[in-house]
N, C-alpha and C positions, 0 to 999 in steps of 0.2 A: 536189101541192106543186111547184113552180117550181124552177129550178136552184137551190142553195148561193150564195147571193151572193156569201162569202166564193171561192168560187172562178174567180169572174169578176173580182178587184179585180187588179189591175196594176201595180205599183209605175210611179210615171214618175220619181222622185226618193227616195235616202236615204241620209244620213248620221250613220254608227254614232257621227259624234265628237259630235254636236250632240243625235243621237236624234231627229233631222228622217226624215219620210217622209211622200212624198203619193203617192197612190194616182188613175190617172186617172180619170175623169167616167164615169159609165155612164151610155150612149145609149141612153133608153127611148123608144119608137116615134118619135123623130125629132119627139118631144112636151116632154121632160122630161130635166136630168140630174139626176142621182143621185150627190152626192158623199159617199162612205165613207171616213172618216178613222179613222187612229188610229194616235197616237207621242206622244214629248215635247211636240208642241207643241197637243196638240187636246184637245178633253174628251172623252175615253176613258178605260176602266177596264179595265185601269189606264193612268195618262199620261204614257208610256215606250213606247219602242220595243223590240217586241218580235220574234223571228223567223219567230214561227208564229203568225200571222192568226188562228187559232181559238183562240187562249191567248188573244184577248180578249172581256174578260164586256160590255163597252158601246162605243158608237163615236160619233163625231160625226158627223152627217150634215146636207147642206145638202140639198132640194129647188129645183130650178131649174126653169122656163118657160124651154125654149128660144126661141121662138118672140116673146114680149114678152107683153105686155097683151092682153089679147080686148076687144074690145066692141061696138058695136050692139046693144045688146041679147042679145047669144047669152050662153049661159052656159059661162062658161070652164071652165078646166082645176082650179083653187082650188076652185068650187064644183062640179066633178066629186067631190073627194075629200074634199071637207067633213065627210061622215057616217060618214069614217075615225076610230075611236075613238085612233090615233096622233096626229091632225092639232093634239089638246090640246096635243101636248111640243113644235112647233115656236112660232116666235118669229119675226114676218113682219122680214125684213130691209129687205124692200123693195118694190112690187108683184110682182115677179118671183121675188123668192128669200125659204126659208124655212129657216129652220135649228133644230137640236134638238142639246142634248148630253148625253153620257152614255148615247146608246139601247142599252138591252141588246138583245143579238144576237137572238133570237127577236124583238122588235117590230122590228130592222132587217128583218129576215127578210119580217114581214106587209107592212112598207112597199116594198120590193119587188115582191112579190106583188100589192098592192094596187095601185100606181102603174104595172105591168105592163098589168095588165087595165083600168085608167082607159084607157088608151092606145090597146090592142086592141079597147075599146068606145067610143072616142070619137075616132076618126078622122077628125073635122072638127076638132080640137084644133090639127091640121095646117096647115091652112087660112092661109094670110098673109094673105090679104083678108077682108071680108065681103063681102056686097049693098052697104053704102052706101057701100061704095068708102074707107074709111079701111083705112089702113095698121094694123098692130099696131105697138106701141110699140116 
């Protein structure tokens, strides 16, 4: 099992009077962020600001492509993680970002884990270019 996520999150912003907190981006292989929410303003459970990160039962979380769009043909980073039985709860925002709310802590946990080893097994996800010379989005 992988680090505690919870213990890699970082506050970068929070205020007690609003019950605002955002928590920085976690840099998964220079492939992916991984943003972990949860305060007044996000769909967490509960959706309040709290002081101790483990007092909560679900979080908001966005999936990001840092990188942009894949394509030539190769098969991206999206359909790396396709046969993640999590990948139902997200909601495509965009080609690039996918977001889910309310994920209880344990399925935050496997998508960690999960999007970790996508990373660590697919290190041409990296890649800025292809062979046919287009740019990624």
């Amino acid at each position: 099992m992988a680090e505690d996520f919870r213990t890699l999150l970082k506050e970068k912003l929070k205020n007690s009077q609003t019950g605002e907190r955002w928590f920085e981006d976690l840099d998964i292989g220079g492939i992916f962020y991984l943003s972990i929410q949860a305060s007044s303003l996000h769909a967490s459970t509960p959706s309040e600001l709290l002081d101790d990160v483990n007092a909560y039962e679900a979080f908001q979380v966005i999936l990001q492509t840092k990188q942009g769009v894949f394509s030539c043909g190769k098969k991206g980073a999206w359909e790396h993680l396709a046969s993640c039985d999590w990948m139902s709860l997200f909601a495509e925002e965009s080609p690039i970002l996918r977001e889910a709310d309310n994920v209880p802590t344990s399925v935050v946990q496997k998508i960690f884990e999960d999007v970790t080893a996508s990373a660590i097994a697919h290190p041409e996800s990296l890649v800025k270019k292809r062979e046919c010379g287009v740019k990624l989005l």
